[in-house]
Backbone bond lengths (Angstrom), bond angles and torsions (degrees), N, CA, C in turn:
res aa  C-N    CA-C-N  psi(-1)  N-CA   C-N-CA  omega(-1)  CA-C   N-CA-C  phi
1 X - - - 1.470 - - 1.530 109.04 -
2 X 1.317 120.59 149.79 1.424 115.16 -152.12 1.946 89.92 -98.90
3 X 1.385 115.10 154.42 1.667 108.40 -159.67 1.292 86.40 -83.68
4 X 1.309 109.96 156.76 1.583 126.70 165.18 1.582 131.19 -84.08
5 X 1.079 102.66 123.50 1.629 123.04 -158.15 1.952 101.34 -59.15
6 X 1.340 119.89 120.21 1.440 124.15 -170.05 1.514 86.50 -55.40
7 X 1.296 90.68 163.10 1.436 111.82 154.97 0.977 146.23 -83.11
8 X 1.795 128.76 110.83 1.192 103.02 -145.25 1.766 118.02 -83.74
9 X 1.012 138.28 172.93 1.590 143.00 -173.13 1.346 115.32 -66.73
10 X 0.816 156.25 150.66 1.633 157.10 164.37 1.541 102.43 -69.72
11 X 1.511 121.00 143.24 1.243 131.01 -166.34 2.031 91.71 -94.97
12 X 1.247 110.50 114.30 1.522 111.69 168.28 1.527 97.20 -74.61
13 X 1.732 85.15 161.38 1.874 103.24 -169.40 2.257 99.16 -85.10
14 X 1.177 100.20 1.65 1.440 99.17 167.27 1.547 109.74 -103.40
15 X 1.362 126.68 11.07 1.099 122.06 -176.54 1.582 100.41 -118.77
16 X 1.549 121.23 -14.52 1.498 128.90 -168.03 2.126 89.70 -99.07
17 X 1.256 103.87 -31.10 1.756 104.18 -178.47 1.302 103.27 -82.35
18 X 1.475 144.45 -13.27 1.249 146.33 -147.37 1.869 90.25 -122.23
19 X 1.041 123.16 -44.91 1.537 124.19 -171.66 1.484 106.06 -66.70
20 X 1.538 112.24 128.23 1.638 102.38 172.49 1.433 99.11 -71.25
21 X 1.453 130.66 -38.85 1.255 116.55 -166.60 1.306 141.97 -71.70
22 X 1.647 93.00 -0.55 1.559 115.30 178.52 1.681 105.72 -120.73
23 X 1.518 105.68 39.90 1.430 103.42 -171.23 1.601 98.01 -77.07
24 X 1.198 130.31 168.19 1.411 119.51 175.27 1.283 108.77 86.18
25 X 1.092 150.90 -44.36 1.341 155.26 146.39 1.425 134.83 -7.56
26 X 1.489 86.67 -48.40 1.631 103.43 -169.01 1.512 101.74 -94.11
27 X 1.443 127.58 14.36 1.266 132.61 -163.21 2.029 87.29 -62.93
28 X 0.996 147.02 -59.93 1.384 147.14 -177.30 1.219 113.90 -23.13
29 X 1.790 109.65 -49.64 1.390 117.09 -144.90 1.389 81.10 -101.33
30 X 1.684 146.17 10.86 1.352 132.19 -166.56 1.775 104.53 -125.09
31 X 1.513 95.94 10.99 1.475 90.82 -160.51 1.601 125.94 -107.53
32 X 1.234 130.13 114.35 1.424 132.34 -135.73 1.769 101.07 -111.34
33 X 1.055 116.23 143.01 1.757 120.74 168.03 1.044 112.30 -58.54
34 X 1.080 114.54 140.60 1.694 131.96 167.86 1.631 106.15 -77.06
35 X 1.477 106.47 7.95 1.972 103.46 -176.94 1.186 96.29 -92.24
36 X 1.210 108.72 148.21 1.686 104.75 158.84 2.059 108.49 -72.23
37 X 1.173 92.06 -179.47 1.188 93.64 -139.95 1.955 93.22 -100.82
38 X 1.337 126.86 148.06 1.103 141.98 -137.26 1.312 107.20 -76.73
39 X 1.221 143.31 134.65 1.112 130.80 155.47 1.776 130.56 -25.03
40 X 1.077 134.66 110.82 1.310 132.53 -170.75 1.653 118.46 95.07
41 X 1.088 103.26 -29.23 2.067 118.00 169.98 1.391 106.10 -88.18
42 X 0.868 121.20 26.12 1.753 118.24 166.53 1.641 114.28 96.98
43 X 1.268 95.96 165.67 1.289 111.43 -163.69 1.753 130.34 -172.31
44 X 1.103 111.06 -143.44 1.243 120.87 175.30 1.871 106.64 -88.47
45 X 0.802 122.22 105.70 1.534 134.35 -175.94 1.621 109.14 79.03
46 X 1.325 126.65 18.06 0.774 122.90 167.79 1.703 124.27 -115.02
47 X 1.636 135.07 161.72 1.381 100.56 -172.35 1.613 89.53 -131.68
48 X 1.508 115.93 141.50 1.422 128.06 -161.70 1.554 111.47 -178.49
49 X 0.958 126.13 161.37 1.650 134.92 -176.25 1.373 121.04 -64.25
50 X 2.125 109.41 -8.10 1.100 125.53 179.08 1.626 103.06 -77.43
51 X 1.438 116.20 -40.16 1.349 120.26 -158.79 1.485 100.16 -88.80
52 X 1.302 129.09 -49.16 1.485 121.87 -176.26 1.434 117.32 -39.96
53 X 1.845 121.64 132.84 1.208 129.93 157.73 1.371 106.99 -75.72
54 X 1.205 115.41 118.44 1.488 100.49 170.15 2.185 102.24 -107.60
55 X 1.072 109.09 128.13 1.469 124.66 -171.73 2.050 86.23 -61.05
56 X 1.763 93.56 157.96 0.857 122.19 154.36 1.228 144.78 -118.56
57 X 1.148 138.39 116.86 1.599 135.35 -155.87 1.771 104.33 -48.02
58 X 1.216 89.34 134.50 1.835 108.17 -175.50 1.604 94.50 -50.25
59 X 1.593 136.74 144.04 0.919 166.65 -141.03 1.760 129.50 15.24
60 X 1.623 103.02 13.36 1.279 102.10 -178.74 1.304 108.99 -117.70
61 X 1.775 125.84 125.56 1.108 125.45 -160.96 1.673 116.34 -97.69
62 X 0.879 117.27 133.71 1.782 116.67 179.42 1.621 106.56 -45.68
63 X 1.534 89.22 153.74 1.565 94.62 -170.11 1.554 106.53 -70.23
64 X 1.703 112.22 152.89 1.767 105.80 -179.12 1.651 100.40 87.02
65 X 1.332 124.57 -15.03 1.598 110.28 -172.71 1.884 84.36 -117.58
66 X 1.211 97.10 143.86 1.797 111.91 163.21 1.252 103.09 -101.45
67 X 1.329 123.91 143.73 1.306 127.24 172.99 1.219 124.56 -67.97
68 X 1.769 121.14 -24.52 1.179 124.70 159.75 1.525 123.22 -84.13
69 X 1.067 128.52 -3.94 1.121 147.55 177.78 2.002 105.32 -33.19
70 X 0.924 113.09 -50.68 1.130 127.07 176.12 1.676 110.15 -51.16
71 X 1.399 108.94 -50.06 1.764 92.68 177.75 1.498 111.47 -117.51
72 X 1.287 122.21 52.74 1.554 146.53 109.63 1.241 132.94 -84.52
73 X 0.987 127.79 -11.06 1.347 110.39 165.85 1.857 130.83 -135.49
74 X 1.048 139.26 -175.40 0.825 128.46 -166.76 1.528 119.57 -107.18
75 X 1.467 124.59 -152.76 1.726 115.50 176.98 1.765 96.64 -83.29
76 X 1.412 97.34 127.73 1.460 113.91 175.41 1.655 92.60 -48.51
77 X 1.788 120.00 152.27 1.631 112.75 145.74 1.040 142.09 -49.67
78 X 1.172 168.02 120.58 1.609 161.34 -164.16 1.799 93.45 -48.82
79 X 1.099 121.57 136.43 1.255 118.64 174.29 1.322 135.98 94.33
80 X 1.703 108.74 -32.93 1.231 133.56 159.02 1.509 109.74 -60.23
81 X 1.353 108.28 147.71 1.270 116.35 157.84 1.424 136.50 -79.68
82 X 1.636 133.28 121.44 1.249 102.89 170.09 1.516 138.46 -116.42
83 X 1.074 95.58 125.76 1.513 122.29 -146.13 1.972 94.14 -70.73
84 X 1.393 123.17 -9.53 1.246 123.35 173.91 1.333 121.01 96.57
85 X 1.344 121.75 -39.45 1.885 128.57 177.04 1.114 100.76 -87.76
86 X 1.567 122.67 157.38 1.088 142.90 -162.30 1.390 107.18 179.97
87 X 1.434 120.39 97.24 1.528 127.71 165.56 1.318 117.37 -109.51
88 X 1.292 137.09 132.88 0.847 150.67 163.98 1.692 133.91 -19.73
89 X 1.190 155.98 178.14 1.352 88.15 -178.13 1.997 74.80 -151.41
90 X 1.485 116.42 105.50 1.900 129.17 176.45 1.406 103.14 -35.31
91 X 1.308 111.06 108.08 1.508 130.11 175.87 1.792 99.49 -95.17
92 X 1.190 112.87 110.35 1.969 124.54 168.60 1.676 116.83 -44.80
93 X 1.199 112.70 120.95 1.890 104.38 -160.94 2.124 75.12 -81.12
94 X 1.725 82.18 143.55 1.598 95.00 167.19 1.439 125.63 -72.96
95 X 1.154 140.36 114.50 1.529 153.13 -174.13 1.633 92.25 -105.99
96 X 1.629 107.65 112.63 1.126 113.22 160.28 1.667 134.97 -47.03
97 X 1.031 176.77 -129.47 1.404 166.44 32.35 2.080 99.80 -25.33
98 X 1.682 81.81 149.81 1.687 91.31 -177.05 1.260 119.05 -84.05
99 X 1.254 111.53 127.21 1.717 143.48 -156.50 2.072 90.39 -45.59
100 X 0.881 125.45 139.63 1.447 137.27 139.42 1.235 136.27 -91.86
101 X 1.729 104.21 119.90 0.938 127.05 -169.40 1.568 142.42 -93.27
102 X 0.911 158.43 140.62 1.946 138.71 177.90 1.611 85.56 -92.81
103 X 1.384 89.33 141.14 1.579 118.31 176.11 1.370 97.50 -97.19
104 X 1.552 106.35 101.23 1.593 117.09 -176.95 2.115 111.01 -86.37
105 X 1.491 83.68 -34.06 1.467 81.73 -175.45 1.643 92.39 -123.73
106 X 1.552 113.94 167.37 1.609 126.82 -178.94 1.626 121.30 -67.01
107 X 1.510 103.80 -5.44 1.308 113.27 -162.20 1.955 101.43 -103.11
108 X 1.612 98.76 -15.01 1.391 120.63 -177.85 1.445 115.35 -59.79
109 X 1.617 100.51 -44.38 1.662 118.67 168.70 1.447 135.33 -66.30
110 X 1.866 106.23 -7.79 1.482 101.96 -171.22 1.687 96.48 -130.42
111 X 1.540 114.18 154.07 1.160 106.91 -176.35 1.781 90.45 -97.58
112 X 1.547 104.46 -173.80 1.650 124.64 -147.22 1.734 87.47 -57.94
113 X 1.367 112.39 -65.79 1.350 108.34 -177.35 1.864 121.69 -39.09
114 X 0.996 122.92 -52.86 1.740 132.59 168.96 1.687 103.27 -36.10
115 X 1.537 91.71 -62.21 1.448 93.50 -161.28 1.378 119.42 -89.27
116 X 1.194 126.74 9.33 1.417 138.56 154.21 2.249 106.49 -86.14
117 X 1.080 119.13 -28.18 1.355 117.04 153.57 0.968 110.68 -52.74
118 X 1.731 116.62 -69.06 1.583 109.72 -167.81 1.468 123.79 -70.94
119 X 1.017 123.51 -27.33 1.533 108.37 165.53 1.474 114.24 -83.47
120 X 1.589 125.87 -4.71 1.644 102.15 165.78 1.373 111.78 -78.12
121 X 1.842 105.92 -24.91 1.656 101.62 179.63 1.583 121.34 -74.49
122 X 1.677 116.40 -35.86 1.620 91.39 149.63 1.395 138.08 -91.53
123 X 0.930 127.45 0.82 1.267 140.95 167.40 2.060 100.32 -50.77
124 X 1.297 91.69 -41.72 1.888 105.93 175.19 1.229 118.22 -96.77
125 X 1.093 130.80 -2.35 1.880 130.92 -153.39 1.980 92.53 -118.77
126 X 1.321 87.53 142.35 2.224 97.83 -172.36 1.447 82.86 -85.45
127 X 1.372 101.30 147.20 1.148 126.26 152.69 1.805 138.99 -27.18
128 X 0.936 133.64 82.84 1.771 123.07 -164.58 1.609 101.01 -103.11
129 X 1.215 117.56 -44.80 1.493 118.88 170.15 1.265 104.21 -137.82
130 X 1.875 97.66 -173.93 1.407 112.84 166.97 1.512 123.46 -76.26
131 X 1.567 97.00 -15.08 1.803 83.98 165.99 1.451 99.60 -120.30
132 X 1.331 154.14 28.30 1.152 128.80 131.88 1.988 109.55 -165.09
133 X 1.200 94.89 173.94 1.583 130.96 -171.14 1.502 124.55 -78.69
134 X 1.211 133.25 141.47 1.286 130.06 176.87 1.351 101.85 -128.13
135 X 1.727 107.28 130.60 1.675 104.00 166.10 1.888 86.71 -156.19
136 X 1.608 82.61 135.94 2.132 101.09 149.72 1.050 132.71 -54.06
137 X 1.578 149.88 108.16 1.325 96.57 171.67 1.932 79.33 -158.87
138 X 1.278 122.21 156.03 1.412 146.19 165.76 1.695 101.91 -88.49
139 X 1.657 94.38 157.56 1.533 113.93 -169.27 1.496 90.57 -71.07
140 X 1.208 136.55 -40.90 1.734 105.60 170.28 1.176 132.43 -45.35
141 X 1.622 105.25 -63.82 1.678 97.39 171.70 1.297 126.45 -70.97
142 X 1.323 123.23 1.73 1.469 114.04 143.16 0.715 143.17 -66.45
143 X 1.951 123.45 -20.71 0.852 140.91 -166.11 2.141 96.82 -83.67
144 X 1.137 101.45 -43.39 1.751 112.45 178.93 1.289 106.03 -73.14
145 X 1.416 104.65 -28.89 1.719 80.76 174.97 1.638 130.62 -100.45
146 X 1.392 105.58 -3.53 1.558 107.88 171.36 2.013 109.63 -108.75
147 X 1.504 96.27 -26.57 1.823 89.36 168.81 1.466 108.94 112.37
148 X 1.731 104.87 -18.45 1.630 111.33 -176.54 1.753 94.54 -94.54
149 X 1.468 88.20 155.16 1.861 109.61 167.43 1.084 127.68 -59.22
150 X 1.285 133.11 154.10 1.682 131.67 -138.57 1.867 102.98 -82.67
151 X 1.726 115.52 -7.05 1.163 112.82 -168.04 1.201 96.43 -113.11
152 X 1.599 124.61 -1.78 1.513 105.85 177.33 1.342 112.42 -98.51
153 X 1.881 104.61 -15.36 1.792 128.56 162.68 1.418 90.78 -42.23
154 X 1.242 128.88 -78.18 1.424 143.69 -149.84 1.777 107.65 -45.10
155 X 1.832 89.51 -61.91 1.731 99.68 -177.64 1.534 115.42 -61.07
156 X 1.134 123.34 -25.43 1.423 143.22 -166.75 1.616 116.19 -75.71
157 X 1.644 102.30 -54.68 1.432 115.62 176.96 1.256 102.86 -75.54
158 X 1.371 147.06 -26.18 1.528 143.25 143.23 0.715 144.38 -38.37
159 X 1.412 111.34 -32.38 1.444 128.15 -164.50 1.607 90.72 -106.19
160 X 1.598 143.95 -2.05 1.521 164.88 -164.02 1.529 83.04 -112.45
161 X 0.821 140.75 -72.17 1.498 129.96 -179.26 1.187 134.65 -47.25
162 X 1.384 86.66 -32.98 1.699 95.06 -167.88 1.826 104.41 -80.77
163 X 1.422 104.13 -40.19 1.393 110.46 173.77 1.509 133.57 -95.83
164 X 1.540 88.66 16.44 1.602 92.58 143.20 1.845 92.68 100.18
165 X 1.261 115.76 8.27 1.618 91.71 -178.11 1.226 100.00 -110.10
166 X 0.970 138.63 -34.23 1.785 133.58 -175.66 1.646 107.96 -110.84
167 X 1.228 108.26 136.89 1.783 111.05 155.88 1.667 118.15 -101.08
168 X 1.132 93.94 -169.26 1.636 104.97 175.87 1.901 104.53 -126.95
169 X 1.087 113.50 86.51 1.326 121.70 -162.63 1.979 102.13 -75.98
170 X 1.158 136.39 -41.10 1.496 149.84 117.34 1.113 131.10 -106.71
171 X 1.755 106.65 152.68 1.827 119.77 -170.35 2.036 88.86 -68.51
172 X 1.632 72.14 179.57 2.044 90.50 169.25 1.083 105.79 -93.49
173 X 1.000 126.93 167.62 1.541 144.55 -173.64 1.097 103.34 -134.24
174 X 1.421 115.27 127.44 1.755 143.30 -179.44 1.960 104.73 -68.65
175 X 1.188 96.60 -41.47 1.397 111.32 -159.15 1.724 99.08 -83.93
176 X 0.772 91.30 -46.99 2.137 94.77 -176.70 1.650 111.30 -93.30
177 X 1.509 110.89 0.67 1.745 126.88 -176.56 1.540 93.52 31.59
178 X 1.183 100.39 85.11 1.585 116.45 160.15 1.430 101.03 -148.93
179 X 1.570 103.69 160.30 1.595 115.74 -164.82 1.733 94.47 -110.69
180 X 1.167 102.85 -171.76 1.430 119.08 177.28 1.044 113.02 -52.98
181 X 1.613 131.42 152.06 1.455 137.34 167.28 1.857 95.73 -111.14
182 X 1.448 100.42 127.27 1.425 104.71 -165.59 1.763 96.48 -117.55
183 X 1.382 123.27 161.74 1.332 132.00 -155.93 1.971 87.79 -127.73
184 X 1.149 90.49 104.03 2.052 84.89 179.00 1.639 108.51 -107.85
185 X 1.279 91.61 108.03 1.464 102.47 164.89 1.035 134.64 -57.56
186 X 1.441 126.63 138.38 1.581 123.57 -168.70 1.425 107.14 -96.83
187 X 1.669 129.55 137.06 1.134 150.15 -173.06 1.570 108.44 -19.99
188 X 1.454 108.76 -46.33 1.342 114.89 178.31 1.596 113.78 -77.56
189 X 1.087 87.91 -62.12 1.960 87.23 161.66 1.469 130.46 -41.70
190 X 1.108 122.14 -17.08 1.342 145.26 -170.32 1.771 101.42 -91.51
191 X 1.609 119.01 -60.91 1.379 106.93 -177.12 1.451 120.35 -84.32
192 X 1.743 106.43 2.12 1.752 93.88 176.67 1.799 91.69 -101.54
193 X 1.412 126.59 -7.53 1.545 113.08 153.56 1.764 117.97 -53.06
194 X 1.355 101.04 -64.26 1.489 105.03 -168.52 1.435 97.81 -54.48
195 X 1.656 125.51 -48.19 1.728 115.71 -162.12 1.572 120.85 -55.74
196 X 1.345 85.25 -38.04 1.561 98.88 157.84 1.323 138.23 -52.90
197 X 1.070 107.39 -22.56 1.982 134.45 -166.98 1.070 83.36 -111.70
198 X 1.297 154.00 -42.99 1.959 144.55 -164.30 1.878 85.28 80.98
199 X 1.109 105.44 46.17 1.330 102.67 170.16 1.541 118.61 -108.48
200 X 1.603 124.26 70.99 1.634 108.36 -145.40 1.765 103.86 -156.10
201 X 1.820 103.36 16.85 1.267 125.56 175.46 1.398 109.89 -121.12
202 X 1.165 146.84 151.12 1.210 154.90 142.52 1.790 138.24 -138.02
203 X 1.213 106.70 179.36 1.746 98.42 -165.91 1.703 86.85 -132.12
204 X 1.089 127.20 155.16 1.145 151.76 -160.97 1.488 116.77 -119.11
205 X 1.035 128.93 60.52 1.633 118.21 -145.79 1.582 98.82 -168.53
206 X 1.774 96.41 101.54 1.792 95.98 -173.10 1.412 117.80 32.38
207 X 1.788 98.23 70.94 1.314 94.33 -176.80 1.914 107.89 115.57
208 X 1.142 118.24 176.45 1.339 140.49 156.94 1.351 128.37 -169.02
209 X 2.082 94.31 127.70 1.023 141.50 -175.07 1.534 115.53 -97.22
210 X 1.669 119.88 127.04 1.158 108.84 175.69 1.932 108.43 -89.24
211 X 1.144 104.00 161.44 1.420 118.80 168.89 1.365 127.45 -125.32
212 X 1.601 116.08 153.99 1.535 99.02 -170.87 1.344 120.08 -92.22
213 X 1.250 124.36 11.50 1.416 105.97 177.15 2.247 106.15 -146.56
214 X 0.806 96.59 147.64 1.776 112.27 -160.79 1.676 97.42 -63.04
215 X 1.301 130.73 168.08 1.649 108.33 168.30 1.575 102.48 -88.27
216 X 1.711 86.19 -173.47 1.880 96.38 -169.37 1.286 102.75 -67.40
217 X 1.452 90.95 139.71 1.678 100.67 162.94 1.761 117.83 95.45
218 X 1.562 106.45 5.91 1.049 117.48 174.52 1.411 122.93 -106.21
């Protein structure tokens, strides 16, 4: 049977303070409150475990204290405790909100994509009145005639409806492959729609969105 290994001794805390190689170690057994010290446990003319400084080995700091601690922070309050850490403390950079605007002209209300639709669609659409245009046309040849892709045709001519410059005067027809007949409002026709709608504010922000009310003071 193979002999059994002694047991080894327990390391005393005068043998862990006495070892250079275990210097740092004893940081636990060296580490003192930042309270003053208790009524009856020592004091000022008195001698007790409250009053002793006990030193700390040159570069190792008691637990709860950072060594930089000192140039983060400022003079503790009188009365306060100091507890030793001190971080700095990430202040959020201010980002304004996007400015609101009056939509003076019709072109004010649509971002680049909208308004490159609407002027290829009248730029193409016959004449029906003095304030607006009639033309046929499917998401292909919209797509050839303004230059954008057939899904930004889609989002675009929607987003023309919704804000008041184009209608859908008839659907397309499957059977005769014809697209929508759309009603294009003329620039002027366009802002006595929206004024009417309280549609005559907007925000500028990926895009433009109208809103219902002007900012303060306007």
């Amino acid at each position: 049977m193979p002999k059994r290994q002694p047991k080894p001794e327990p390391i005393t805390p005068e043998e862990v303070m006495g070892s250079p190689a275990l210097q740092g170690f004893d940081t636990f057994l060296r580490y003192r409150s930042t309270e003053g010290p208790e009524p009856g446990n020592g004091g000022a003319g008195e001698s007790g475990s409250g009053s002793e400084d006990i030193e700390t080995p040159s570069g190792v700091a008691p637990i709860g204290i950072s060594p930089t601690s000192e140039s983060l922070r400022g003079d503790t309050p009188a009365g306060d405790q100091d507890i030793g850490v001190y971080l700095p403390v990430p202040i959020a950079e201010f980002k304004p909100g996007p400015k609101i605007r009056r939509a003076v002209k019709a072109q004010d209300g649509h971002s680049m994509g909208e308004q490159a639709v609407y002027q290829a669609l009248w730029n193409a659409a016959s004449v029906e009145s003095a304030d607006a245009k009639l033309i046929r046309i499917g998401y292909g040849g919209l797509q050839s005639l303004c230059g954008l892709d057939k899904t930004n045709c889609k989002d675009n001519i929607r987003s023309l409806i919704e804000k008041l410059a184009v209608e859908v005067v008839s659907p397309f027809s499957v059977k005769r492959n014809e697209g929508n007949t759309y009603r294009i409002f003329s620039p002027g026709a366009i802002l006595r729609r929206r004024k009417a709608a309280g549609m005559e504010w907007v925000i500028r922000n990926k895009g433009v969105r109208f809103v219902d009310h002007p900012p303060t003071g306007d």
